[in-house]
GUKOL-368680 format. One record per atom (N, C-alpha, C): residue number from 1; chain; x, y, z. Coordinates in Angstrom, 3 decimals, padded with zeros to 6 digits. Atoms other than C-alpha are relative to their C-alpha. Layout:
// residues N
     k   c          x          y          z
   NUM   A          X          Y          Z
...
END
This chain:
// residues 192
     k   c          x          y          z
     1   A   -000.981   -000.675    000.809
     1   A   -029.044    094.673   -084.895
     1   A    000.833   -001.047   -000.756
     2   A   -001.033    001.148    000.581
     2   A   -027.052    092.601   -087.791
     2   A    001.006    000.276    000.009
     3   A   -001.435    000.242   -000.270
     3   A   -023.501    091.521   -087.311
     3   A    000.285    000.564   -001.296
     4   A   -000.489   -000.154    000.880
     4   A   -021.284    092.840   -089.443
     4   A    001.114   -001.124   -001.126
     5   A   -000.820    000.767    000.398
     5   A   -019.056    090.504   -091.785
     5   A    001.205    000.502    000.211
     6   A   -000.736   -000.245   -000.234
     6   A   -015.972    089.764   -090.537
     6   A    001.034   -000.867   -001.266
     7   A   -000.847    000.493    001.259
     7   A   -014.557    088.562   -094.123
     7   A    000.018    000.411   -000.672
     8   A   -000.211   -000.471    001.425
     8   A   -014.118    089.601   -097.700
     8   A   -000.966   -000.934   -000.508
     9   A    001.026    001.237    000.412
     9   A   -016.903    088.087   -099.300
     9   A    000.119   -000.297   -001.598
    10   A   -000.558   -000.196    001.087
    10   A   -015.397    088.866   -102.440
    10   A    001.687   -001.687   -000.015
    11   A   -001.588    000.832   -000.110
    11   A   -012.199    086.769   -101.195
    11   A   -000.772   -001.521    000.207
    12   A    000.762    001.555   -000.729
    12   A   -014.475    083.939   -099.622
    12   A   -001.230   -000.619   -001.282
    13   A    000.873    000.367    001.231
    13   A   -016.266    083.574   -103.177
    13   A    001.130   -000.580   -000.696
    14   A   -001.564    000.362    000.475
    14   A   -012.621    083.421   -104.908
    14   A   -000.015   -001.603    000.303
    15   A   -001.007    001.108   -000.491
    15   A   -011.780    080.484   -102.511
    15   A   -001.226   -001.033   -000.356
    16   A    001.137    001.195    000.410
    16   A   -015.621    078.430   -103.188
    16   A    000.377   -000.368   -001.205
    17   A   -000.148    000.477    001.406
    17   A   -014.816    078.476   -107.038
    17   A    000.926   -000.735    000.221
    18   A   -001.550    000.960    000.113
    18   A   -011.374    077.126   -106.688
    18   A   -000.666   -001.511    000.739
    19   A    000.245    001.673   -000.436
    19   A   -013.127    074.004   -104.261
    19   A   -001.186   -000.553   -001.122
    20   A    000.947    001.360    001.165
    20   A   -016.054    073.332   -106.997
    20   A    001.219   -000.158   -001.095
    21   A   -000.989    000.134    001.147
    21   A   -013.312    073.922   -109.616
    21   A    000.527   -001.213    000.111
    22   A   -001.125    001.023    000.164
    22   A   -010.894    071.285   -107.803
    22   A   -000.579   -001.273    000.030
    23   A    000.252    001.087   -000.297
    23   A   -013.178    069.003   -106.857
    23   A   -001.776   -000.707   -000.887
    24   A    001.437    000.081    000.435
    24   A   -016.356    068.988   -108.555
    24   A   -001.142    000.681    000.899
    25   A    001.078   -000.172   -001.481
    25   A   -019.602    070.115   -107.260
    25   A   -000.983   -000.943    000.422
    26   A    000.485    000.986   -000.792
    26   A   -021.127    066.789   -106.343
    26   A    000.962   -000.492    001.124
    27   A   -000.794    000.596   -001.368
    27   A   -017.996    066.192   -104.223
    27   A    000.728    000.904    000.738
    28   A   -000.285   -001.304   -001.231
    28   A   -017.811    069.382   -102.643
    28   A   -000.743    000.286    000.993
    29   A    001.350   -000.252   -000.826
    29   A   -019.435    069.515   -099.506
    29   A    000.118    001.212    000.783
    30   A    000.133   -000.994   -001.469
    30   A   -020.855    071.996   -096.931
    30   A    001.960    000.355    000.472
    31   A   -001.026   -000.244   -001.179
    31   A   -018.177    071.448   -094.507
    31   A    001.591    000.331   -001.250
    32   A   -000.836   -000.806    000.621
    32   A   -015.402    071.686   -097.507
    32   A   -000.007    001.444   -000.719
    33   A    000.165   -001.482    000.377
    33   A   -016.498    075.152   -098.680
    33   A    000.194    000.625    001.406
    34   A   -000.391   -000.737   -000.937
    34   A   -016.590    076.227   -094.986
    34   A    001.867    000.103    000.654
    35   A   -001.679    000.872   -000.435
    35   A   -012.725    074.274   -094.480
    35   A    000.722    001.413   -001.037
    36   A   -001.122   -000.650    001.150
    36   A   -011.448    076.473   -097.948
    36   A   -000.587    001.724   -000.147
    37   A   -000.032   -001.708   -000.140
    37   A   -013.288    079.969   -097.480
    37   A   -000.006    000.918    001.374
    38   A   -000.554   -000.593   -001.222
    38   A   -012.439    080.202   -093.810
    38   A   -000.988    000.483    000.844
    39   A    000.748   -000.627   -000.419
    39   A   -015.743    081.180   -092.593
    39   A   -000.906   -000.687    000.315
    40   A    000.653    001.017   -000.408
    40   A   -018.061    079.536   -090.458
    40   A   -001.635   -000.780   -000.770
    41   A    001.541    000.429    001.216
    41   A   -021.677    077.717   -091.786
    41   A   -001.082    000.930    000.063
    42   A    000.636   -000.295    000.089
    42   A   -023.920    079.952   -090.936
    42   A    000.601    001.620   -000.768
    43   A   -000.313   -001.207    001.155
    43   A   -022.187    083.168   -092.514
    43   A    000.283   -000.475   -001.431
    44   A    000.576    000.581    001.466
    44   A   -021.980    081.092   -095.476
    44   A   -001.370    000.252   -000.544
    45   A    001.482   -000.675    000.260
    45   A   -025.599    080.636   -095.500
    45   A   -000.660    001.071    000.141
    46   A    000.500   -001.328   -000.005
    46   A   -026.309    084.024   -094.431
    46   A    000.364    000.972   -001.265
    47   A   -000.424   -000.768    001.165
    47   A   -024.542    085.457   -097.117
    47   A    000.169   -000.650   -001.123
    48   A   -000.119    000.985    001.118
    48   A   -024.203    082.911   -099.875
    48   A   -001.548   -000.975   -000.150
    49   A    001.556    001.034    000.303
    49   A   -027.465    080.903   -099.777
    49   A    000.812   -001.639    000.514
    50   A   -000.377    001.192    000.023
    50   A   -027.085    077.481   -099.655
    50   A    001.361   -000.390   -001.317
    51   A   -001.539    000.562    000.854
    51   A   -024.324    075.062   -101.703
    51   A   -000.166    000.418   -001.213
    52   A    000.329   -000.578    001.126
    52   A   -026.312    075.676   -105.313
    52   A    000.260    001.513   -000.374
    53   A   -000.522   -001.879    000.096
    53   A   -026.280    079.280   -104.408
    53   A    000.827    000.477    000.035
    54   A   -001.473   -000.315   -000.262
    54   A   -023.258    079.676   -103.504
    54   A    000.677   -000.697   -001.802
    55   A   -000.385    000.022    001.317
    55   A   -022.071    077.965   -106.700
    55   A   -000.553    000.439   -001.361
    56   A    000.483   -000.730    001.133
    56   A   -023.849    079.298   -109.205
    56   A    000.825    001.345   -000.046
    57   A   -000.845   -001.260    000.385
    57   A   -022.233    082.859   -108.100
    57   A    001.484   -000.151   -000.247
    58   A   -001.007    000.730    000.602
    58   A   -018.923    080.687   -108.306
    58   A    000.475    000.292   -001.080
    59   A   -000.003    000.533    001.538
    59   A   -019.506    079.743   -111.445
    59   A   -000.236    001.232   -000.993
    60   A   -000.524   -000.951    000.744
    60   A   -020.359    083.303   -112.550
    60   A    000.819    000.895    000.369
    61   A   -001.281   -000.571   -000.399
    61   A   -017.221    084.692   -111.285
    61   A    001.136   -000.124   -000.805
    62   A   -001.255    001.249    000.650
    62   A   -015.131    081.511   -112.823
    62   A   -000.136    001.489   -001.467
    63   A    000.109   -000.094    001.548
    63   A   -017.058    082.919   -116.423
    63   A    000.367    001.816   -000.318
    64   A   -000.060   -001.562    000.236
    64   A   -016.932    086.835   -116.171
    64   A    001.506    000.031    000.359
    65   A   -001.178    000.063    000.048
    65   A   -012.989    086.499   -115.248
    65   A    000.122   -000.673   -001.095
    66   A   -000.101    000.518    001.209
    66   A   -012.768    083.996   -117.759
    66   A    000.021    000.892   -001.124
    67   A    000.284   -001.207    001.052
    67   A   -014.056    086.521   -120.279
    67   A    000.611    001.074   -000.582
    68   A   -000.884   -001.231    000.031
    68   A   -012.842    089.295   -119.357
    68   A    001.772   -000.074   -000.280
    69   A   -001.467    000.380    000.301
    69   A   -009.080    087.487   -119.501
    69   A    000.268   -000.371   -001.500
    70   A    000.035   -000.166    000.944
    70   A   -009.959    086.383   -122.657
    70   A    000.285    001.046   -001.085
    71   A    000.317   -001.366    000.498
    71   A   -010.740    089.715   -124.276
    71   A    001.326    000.889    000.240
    72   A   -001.632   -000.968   -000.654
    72   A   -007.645    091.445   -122.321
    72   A    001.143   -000.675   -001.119
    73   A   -000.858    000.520    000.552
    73   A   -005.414    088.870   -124.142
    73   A   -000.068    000.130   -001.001
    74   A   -000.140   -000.020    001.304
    74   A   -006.599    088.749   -127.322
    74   A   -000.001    001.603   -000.621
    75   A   -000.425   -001.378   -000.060
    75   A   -006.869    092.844   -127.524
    75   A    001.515    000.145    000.026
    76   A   -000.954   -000.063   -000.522
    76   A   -003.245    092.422   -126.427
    76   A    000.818   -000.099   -001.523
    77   A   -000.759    000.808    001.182
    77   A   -002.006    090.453   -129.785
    77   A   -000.314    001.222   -001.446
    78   A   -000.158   -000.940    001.836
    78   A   -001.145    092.490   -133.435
    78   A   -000.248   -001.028   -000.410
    79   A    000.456    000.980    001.005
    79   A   -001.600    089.306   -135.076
    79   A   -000.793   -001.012    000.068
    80   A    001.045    000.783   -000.430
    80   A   -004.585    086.757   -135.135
    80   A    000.245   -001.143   -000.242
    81   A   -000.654    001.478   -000.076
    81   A   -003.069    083.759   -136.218
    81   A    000.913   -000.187    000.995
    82   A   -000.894    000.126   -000.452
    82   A   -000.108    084.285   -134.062
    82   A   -000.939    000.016    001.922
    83   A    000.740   -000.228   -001.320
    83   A   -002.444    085.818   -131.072
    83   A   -000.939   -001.627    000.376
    84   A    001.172    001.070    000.045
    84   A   -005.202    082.413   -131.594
    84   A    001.286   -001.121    000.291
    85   A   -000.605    001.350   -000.425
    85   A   -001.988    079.791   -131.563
    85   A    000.569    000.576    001.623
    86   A   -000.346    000.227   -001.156
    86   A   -000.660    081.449   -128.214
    86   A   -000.991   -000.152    000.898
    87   A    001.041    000.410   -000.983
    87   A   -003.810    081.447   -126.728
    87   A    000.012   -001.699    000.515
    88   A   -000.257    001.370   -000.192
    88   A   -003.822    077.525   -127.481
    88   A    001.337   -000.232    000.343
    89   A   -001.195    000.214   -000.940
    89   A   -000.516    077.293   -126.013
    89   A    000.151    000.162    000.818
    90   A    000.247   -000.826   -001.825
    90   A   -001.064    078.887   -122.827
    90   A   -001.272   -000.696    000.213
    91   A    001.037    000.964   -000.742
    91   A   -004.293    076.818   -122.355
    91   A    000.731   -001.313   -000.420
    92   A   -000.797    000.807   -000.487
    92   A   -002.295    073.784   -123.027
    92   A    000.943   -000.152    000.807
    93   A   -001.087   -000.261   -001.249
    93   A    000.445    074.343   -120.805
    93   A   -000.721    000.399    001.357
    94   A    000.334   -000.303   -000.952
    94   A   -001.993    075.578   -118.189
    94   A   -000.504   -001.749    000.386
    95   A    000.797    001.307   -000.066
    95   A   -004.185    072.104   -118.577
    95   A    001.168   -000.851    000.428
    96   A   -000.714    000.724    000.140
    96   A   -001.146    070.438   -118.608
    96   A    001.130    000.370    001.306
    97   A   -000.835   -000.263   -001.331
    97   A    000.700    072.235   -115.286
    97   A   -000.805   -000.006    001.071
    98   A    000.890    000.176   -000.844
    98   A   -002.861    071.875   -113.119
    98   A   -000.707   -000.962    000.162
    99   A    000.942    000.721    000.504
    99   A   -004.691    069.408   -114.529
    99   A   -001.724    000.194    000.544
   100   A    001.410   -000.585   -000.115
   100   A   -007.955    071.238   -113.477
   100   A   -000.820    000.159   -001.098
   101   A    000.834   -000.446    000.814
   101   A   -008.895    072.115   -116.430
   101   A   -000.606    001.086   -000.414
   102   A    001.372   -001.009    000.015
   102   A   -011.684    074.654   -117.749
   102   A   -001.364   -000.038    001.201
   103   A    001.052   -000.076   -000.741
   103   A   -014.000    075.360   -115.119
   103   A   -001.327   -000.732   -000.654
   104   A    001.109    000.286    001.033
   104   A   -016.713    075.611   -117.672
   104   A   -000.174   -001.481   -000.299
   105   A   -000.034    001.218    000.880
   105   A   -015.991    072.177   -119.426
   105   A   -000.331   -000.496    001.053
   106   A    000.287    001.177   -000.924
   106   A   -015.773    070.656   -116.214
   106   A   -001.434    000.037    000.355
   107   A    001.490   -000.520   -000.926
   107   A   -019.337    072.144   -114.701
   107   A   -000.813   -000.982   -001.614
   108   A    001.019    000.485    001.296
   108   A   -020.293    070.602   -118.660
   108   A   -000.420   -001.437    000.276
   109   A   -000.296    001.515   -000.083
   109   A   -019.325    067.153   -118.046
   109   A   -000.756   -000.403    001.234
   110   A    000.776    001.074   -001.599
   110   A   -020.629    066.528   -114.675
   110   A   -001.151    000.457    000.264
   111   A    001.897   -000.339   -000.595
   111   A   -023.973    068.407   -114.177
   111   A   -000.970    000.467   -001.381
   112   A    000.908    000.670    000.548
   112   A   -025.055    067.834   -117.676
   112   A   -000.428   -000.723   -000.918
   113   A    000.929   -000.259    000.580
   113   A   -027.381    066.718   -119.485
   113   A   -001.330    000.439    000.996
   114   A    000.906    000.348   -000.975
   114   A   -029.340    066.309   -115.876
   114   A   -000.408    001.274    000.498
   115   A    000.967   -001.322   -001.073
   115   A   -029.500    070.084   -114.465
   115   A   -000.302    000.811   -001.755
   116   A    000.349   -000.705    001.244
   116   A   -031.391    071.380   -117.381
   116   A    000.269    001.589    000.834
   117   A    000.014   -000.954   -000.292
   117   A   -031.176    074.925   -115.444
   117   A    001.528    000.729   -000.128
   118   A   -001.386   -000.480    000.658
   118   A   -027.256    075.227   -116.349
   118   A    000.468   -000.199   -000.905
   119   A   -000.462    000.246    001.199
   119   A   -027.787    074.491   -119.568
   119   A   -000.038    001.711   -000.997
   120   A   -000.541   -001.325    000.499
   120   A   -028.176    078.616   -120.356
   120   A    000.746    000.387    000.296
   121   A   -001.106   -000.504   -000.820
   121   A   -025.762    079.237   -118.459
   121   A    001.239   -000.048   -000.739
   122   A   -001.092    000.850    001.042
   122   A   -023.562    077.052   -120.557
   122   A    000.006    000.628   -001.422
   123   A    000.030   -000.382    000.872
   123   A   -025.089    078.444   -123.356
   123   A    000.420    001.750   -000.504
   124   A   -000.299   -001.462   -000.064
   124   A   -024.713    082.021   -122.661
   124   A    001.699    000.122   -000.433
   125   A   -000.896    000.529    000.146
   125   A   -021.194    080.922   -122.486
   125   A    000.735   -000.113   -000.923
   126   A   -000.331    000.359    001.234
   126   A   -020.615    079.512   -125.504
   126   A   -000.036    001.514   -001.048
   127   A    000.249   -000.798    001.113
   127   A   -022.048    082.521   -127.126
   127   A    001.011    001.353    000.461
   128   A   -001.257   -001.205   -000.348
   128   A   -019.705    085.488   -125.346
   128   A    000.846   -000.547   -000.399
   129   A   -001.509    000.252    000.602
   129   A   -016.686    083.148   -126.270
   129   A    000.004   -000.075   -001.633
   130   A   -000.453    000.311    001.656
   130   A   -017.475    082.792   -130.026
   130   A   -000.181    001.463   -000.285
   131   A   -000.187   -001.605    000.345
   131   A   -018.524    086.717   -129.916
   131   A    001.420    000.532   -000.026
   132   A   -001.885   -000.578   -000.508
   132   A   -014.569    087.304   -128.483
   132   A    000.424   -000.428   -001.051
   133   A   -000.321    000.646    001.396
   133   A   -013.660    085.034   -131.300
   133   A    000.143    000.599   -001.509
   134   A    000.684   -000.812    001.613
   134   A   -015.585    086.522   -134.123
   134   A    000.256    001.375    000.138
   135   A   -000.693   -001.475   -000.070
   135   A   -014.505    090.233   -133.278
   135   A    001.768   -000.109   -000.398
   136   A   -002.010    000.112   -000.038
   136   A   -010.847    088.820   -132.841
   136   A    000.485   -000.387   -002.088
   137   A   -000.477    000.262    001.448
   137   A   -010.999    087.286   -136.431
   137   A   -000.630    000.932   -001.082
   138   A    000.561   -000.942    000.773
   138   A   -013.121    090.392   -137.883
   138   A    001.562    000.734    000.221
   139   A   -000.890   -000.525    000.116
   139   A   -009.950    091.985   -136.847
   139   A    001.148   -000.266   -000.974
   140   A   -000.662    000.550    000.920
   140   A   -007.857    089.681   -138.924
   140   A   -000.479    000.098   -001.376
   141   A    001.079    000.080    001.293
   141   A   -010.317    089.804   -142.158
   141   A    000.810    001.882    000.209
   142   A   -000.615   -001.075   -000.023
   142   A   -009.324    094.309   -141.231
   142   A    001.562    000.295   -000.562
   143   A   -001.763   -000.013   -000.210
   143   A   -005.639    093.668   -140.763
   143   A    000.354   -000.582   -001.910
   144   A    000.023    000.430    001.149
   144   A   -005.807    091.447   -144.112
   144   A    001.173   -001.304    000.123
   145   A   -000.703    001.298   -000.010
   145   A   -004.458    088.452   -142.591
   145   A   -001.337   -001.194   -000.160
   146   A    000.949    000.947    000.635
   146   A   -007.719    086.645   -143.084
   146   A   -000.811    000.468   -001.483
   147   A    001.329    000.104    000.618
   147   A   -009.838    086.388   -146.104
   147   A   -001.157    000.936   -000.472
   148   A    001.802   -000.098   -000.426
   148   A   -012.911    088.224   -146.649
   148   A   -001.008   -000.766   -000.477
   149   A    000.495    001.308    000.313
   149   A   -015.388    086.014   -147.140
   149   A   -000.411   -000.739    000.549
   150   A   -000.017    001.166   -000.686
   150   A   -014.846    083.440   -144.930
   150   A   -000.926    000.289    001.292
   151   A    001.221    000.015   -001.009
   151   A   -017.869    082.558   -142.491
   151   A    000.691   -000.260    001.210
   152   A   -000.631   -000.249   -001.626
   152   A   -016.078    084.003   -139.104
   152   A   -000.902   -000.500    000.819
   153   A    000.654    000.804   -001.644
   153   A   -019.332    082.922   -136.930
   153   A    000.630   -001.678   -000.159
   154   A   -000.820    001.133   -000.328
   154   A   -018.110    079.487   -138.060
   154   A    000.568   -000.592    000.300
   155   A   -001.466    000.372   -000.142
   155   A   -014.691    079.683   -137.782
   155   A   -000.004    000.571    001.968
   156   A    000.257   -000.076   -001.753
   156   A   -015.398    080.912   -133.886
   156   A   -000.327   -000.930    000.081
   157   A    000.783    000.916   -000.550
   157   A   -017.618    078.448   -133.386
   157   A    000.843   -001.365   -000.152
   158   A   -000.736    001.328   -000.346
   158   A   -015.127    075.665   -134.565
   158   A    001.507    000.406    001.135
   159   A   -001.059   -000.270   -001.168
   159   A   -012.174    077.415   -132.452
   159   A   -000.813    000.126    001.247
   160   A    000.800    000.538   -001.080
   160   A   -014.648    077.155   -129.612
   160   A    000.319   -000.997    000.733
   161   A    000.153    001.744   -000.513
   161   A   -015.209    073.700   -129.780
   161   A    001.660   -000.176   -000.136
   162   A   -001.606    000.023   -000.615
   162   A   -011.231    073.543   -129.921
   162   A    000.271   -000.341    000.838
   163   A   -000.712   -000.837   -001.394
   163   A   -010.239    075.691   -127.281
   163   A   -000.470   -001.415    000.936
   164   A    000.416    000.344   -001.346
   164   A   -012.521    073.466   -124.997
   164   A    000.038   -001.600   -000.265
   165   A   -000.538    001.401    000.324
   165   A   -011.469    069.855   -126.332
   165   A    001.758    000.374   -000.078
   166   A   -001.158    000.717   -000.622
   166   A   -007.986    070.815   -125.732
   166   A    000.037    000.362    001.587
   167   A    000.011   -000.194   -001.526
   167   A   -008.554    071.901   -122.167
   167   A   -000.524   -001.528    000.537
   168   A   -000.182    001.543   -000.225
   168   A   -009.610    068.239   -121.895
   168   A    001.019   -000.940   -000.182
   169   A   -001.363    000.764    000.267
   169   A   -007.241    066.535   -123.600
   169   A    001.326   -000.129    000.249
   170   A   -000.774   -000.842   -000.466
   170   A   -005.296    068.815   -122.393
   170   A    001.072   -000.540    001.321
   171   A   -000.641    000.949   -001.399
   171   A   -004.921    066.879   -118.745
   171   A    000.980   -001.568    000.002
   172   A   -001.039    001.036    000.461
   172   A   -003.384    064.175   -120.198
   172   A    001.130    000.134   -000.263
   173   A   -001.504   -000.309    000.287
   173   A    000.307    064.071   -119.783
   173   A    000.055   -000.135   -001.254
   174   A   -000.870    000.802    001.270
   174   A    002.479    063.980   -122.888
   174   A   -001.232    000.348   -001.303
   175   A    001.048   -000.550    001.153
   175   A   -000.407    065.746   -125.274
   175   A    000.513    001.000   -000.760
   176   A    000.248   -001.110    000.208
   176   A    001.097    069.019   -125.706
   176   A    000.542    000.242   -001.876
   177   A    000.246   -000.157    001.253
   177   A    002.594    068.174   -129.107
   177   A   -000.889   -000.348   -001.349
   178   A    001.279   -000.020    000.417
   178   A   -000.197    066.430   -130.675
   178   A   -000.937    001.215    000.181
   179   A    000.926   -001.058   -000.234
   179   A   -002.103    069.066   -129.551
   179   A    000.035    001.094   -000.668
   180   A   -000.270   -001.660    000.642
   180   A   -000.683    072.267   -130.720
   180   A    000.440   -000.725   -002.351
   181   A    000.032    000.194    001.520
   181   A   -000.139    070.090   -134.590
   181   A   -001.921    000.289   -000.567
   182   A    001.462   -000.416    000.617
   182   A   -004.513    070.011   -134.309
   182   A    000.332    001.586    000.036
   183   A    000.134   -001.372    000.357
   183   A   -004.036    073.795   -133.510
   183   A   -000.212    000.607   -001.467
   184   A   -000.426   -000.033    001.376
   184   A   -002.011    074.163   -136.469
   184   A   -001.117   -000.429   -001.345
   185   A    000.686    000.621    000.904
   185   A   -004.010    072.181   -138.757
   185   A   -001.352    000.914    000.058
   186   A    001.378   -000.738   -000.183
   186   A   -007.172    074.381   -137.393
   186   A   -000.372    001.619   -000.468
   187   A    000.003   -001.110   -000.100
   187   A   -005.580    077.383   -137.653
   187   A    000.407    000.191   -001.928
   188   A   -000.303   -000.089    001.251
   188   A   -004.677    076.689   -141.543
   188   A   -001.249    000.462   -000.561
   189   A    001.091   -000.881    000.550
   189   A   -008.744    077.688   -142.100
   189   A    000.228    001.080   -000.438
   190   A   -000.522   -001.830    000.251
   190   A   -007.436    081.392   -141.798
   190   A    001.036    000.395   -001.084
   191   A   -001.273   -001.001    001.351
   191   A   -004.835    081.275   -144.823
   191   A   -000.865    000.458   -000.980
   192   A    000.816   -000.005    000.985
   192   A   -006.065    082.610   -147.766
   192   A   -000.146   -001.257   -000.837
END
C-alpha cells in the first residue's frame, strides 16, 4: 500500500526554485534541496525525480508565475509608456533589493550554451514575453499613444532584451539611475 505525502508538494516545489534561484543549479545539491523543502531524500525522489527533474518543474513554475505576473501587471496599467517604465522600475528596484536576479537570465548564464535541452525552454520564453509585450504595445498603437506603423514584434523584442539586461545590471549597487535614463532613452521608440 503507498504512503501518503505528508507535505504540500506544491509548497516543497515553491521552496526548490527559490534554492536553484539563490544558488545556482550546479551549486545546489541533493542534501540542500532536502535542507530548504523540508522533506526527506527519498520523498523527493519519489515524487520529484531526481535533481534535473526536480528543476526543470522549478524552472517551469519560476516561468508560468513569471508570466502570468507579467500579464496581471501590464493588464493593470491605462498607459503603455507609463505602464512599460514602471515595469522597469520595479524590476530594478527588485534586482537591486535581492540581488537574485531573473531566474530565467540566471538559468541563461550558467547552463548555457552547454545543456542544449534548455535552450527551448529558454526559447519558449523569450517568445511568451515578447507576445505580452507586443499585445501590451498593440494596445498603445489602439489607445493612440503609439504610432501605427511601427514594427511592435521589434519593439518587444528590443524591450525584451532590456528588461533582461537590466535584471543583470541590475545587481550592481548604485545602477538604478543609469538604468532607468537607458529605459527612457528606449522608451522614446514609442513617441510619435
Amino acid at each position: 500500500m503507498p504512503r501518503s505525502k505528508t507535505f504540500d508538494e506544491q509548497e516543497a516545489l515553491q521552496k526548490a526554485m527559490d534554492a536553484f534561484w539563490k544558488n545556482g543549479y550546479h551549486a545546489t545539491s541533493m542534501q540542500d534541496l532536502v535542507d530548504a523543502m523540508g522533506i526527506n531524500r527519498a520523498s523527493l525522489y519519489d515524487t520529484f525525480g531526481g535533481k534535473r527533474a526536480l528543476f526543470d518543474r522549478a524552472f517551469e513554475l519560476y516561468r508560468a508565475t513569471n508570466t502570468a505576473g507579467l500579464k496581471r501587471f501590464l493588464e493593470s496599467q491605462e498607459s503603455v509608456r507609463e505602464g512599460f517604465r514602471q515595469l522597469f522600475a520595479n524590476a530594478i528596484a527588485e534586482s537591486q533589493s535581492d540581488r537574485k536576479g531573473c531566474f530565467v537570465v540566471n538559468v541563461t548564464t550558467e547552463l548555457l550554451p552547454a545543456d542544449e535541452a534548455l535552450q527551448e525552454t529558454l526559447q519558449a520564453n523569450k517568445v511568451a514575453f515578447t507576445e505580452v509585450f507586443c499585445q501590451f504595445l498593440q494596445k498603445g498603437v489602439e489607445q493612440g499613444e503609439i504610432a501605427a506603423g511601427k514594427d511592435l514584434r521589434a519593439i518587444a523584442g528590443m524591450i525584451f532584451t532590456l528588461y533582461n539586461g537590466v535584471k543583470v545590471v541590475g545587481k550592481i549597487p548604485g545602477q538604478e539611475e543609469e538604468l532607468m535614463a537607458s529605459v527612457e532613452a528606449a522608451l522614446g521608440v514609442l513617441a510619435y
